[in-house]
C-alpha positions as CSV (number, residue, x, y, z in Angstrom):
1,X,41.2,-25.6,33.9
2,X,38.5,-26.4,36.1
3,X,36.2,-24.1,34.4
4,X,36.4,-25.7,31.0
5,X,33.8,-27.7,29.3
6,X,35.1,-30.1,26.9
7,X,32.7,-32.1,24.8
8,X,33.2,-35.3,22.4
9,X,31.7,-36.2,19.4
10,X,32.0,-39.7,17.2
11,X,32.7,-39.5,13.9
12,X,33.5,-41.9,11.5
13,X,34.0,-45.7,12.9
14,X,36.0,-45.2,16.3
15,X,37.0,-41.9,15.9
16,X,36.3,-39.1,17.9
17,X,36.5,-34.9,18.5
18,X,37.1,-33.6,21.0
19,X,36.9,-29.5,21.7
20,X,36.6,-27.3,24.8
21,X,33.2,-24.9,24.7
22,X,33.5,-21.7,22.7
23,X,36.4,-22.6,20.7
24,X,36.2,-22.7,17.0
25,X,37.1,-26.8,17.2
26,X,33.9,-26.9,19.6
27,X,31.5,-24.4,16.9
28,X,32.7,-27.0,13.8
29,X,31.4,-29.7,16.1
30,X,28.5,-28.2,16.9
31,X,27.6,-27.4,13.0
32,X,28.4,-31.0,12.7
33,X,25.9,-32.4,15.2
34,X,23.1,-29.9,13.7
35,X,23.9,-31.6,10.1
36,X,23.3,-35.3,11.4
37,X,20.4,-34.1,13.6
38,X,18.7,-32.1,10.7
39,X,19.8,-35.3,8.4
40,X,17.5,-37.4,11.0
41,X,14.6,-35.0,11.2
42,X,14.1,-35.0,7.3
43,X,14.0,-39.3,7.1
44,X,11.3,-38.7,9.9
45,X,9.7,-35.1,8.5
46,X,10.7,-35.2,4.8
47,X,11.1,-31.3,3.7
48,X,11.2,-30.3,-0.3
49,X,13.2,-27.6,-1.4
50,X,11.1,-24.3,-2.4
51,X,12.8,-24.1,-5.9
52,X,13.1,-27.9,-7.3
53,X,10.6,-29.9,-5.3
54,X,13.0,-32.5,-4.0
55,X,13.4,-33.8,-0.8
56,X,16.2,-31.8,1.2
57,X,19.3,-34.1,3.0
58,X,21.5,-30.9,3.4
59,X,21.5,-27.3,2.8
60,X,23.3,-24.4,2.9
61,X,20.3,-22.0,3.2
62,X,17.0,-23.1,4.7
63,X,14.2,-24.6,2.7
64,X,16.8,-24.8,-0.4
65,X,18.9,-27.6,-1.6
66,X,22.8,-27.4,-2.2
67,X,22.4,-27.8,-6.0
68,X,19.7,-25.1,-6.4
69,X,21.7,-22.3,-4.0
70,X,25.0,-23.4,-5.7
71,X,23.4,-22.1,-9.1
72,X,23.1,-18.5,-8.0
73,X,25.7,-16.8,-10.0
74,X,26.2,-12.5,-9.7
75,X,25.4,-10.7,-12.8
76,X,28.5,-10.0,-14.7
77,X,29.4,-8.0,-17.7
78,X,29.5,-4.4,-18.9
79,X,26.6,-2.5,-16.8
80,X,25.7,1.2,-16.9
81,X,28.4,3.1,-14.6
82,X,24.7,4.9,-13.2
83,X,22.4,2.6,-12.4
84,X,24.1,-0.6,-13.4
85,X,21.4,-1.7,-16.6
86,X,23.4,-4.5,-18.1
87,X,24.2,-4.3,-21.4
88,X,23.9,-6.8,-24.4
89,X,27.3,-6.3,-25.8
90,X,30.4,-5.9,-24.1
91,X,31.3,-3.4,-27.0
92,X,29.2,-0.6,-24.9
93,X,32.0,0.1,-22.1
94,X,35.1,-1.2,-24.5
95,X,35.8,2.5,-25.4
96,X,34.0,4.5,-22.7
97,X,34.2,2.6,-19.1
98,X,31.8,5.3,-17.8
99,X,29.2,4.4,-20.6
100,X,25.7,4.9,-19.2
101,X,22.5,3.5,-20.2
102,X,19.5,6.3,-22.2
103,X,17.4,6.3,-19.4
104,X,20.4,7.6,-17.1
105,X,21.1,9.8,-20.0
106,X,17.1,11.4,-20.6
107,X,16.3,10.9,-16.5
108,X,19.6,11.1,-14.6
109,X,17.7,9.1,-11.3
110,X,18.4,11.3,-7.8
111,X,20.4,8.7,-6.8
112,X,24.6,9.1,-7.3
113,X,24.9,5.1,-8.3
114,X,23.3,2.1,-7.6
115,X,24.7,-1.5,-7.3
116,X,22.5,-4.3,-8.1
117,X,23.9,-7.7,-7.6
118,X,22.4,-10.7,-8.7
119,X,19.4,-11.5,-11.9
120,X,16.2,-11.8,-10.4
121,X,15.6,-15.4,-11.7
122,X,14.9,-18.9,-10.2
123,X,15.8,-20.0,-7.5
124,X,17.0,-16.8,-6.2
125,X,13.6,-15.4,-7.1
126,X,12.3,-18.0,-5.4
127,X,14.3,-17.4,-2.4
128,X,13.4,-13.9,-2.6
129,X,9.5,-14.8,-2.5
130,X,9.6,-16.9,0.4
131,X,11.4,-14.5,2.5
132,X,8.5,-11.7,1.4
133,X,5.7,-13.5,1.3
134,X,6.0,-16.9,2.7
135,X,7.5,-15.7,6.0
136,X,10.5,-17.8,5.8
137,X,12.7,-14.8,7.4
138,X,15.3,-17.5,8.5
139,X,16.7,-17.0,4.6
140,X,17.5,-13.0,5.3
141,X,21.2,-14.6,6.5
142,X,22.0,-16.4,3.3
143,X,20.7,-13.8,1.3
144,X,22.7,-11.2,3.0
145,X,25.5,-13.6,3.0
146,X,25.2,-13.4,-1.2
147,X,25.3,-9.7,-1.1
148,X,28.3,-9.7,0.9
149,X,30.1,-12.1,-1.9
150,X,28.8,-9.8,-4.4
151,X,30.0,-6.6,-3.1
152,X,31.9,-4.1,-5.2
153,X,35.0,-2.5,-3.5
154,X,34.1,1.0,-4.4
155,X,31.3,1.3,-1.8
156,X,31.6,3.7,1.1
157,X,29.0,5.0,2.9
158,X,28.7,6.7,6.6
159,X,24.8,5.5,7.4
160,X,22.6,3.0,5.8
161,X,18.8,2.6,5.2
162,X,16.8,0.6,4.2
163,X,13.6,1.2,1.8
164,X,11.3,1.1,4.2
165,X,7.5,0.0,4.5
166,X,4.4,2.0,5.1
167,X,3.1,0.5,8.5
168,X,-0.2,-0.8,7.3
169,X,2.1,-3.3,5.0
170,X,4.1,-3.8,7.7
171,X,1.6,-5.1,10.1
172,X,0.9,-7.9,7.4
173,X,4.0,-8.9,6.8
174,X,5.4,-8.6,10.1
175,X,9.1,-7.7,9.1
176,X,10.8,-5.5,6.7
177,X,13.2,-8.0,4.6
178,X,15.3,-5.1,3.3
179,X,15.8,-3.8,6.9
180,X,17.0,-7.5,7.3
181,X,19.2,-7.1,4.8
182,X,20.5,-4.0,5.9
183,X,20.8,-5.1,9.2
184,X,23.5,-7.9,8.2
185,X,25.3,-5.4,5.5
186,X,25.8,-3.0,8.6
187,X,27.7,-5.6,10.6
188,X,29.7,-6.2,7.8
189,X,30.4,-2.5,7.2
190,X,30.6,-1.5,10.9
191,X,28.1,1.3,10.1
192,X,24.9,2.4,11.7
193,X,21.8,1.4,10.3
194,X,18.8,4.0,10.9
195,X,15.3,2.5,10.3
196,X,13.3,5.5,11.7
197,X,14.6,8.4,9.7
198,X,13.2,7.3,6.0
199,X,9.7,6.6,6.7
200,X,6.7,5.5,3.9
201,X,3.9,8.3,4.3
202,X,1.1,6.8,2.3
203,X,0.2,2.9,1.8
204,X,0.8,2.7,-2.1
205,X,-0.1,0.1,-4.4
206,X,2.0,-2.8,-5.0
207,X,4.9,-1.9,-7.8
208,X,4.7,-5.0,-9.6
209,X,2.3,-4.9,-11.6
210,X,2.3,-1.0,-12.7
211,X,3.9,0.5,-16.0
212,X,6.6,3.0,-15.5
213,X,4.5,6.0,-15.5
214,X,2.3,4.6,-13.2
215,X,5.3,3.8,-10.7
216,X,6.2,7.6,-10.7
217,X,3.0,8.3,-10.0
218,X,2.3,5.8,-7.3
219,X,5.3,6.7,-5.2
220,X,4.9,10.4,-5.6
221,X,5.5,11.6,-2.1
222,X,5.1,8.8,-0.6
223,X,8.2,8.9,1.6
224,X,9.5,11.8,4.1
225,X,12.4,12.1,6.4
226,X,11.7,12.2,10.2
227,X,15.0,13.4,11.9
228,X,17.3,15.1,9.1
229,X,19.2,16.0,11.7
230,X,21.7,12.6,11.8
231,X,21.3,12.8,8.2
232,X,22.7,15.8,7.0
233,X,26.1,15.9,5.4
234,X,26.2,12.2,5.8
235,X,26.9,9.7,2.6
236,X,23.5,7.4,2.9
237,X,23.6,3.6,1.3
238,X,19.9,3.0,0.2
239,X,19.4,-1.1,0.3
240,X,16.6,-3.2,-1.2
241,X,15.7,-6.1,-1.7
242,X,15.0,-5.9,-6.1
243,X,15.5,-3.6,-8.4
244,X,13.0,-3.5,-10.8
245,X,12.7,0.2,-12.5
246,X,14.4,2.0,-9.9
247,X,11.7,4.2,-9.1
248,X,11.1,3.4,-5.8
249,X,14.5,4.2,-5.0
250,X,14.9,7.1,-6.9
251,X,12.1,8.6,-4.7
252,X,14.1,7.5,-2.1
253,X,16.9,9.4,-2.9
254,X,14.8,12.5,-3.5
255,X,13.4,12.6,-0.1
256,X,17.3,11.9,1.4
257,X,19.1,15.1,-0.5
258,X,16.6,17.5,-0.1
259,X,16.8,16.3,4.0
260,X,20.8,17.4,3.7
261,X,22.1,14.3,2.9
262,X,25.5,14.8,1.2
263,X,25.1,11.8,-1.5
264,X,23.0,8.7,-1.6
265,X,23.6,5.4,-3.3
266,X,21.8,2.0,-3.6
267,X,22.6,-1.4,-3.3
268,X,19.6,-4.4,-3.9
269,X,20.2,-7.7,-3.7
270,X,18.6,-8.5,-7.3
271,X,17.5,-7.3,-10.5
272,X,14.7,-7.7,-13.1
273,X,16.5,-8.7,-16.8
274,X,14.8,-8.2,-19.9
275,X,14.9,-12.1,-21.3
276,X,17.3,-10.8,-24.0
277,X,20.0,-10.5,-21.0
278,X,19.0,-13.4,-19.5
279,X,21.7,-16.4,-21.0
280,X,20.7,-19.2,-23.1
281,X,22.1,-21.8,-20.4
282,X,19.5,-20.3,-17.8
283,X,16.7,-20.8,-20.0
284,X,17.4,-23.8,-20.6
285,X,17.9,-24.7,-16.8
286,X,14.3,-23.5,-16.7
287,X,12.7,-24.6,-19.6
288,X,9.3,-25.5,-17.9
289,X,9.0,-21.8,-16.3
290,X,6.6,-19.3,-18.2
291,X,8.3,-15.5,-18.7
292,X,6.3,-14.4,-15.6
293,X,8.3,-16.6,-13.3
294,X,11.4,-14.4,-14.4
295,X,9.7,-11.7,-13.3
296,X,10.0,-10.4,-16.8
């Protein structure tokens, strides 16, 4: 007994905790004492949320009030059994579960299914843009932590990858948030995660602002495998952070199977909706927003 530590903690009027170090009595008290300490920083150093403006007392992911993490819902509804398009109508899987969408049908992607989680709308697109480009990397936990709600339970995979950035892009940014992602997803998985065996070739433009055609064009290429070796044979889980045409992935999945992988799928944290699948209740949540801040 002598080489316990046991701490106490007040709590409400004379009533106290008290836990020995390490155990999970001592880790709620120590959550505990960050909330009131955090609590006392903001009165002294008052921090907004990123998505609402208002002045944060507690949070559940940084720079992000309860109320605005609390309204990121998954996407739900009848989705293409491919690539996971949503559909308008529930009436396009009520016959045929396996229903995919036309682009799956004209341009079956390289890629043997891909999983994408949540609608890339406020304030998970804002969460999204502060990780990226706002260097807030201390978000990469809660956001993994939503993909792991998220999950389906048919994924299996034996290795997974992350999309990975072309050095030049990296240096500027100074992390890879979907190796962040996938670094969390592994833990949860208990599988490897290789970031040195998909590697970008050539510094592309940025997706976002380029048509379809021009996507295909820009990525062309642009990716290569380094060691196939560890690859080949193996079932390989692609992870990103949005899905927007799925290009960038497909391209990804090219480069894996003609390395030897045996299959390749794709999981992203968030999608790009056409505003007709966007519901009314969002839109009205957001009133103030133009289209662009959908990402649309």
């Amino acid at each position: 007994m002598s080489d316990l530590v046991f701490y106490t903690i007040p709590l409400h009027g004379a009533t106290t905790l008290t836990a020995v170090a390490g155990s999970p009595t001592f880790s709620l008290m120590r959550d505990h004492m960050l909330r009131w300490c955090r609590l006392a920083l903001r009165i002294v150093l008052p921090v907004d949320c990123i998505s609402c403006d208002q002045p944060l007392r507690t949070d559940q992911a940084p720079r992000f009030c309860d109320a605005c993490w609390q309204r990121i819902h998954p996407l739900s509804g009848p989705r293409c059994s491919h690539c996971d398009q949503p559909f308008v109508a529930a009436a396009a899987t009520s016959w045929t579960p396996g229903h995919t969408c036309q682009h799956c049908r004209e341009h079956p992607p390289a890629y043997h299914r891909a999983w994408t989680l949540y609608p890339y709308i406020p304030p998970l697109q804002d969460a999204i843009c502060a990780l990226k480009y706002r260097g807030v990397s201390a978000l990469a936990g809660p956001l993994a932590g939503l993909m792991i709600r998220a999950l389906p339970p048919d994924i299996e995979c034996d290795v997974i990858i992350p999309v990975p950035l072309h050095p030049s892009r990296l240096r500027v940014r100074e992390f890879n948030q979907s190796l962040l992602l996938a670094d969390r997803l592994g833990r949860f998985f208990m599988r490897p995660v290789s970031m040195t065996s998909l590697i970008r070739t050539v510094a592309t433009e940025p997706q976002t602002a380029l048509t379809r055609r021009q996507r295909l064009r820009n990525l062309r290429r642009a990716f290569a495998v380094r060691d196939a070796e560890p690859l080949v044979g193996r079932r390989i889980l692609l992870v990103d952070d949005v899905y927007t045409t799925g290009t960038t992935l497909n391209e990804c999945a090219k480069t894996l199977l003609e390395a030897g992988a045996l299959s390749v799928s794709a999981l992203t944290l968030a999608r790009t909706l056409d505003s007709s699948l966007v519901p009314d209740r969002i839109w009205a949540d957001h009133a103030d927003r133009s289209l662009t801040g959908f990402g649309l």
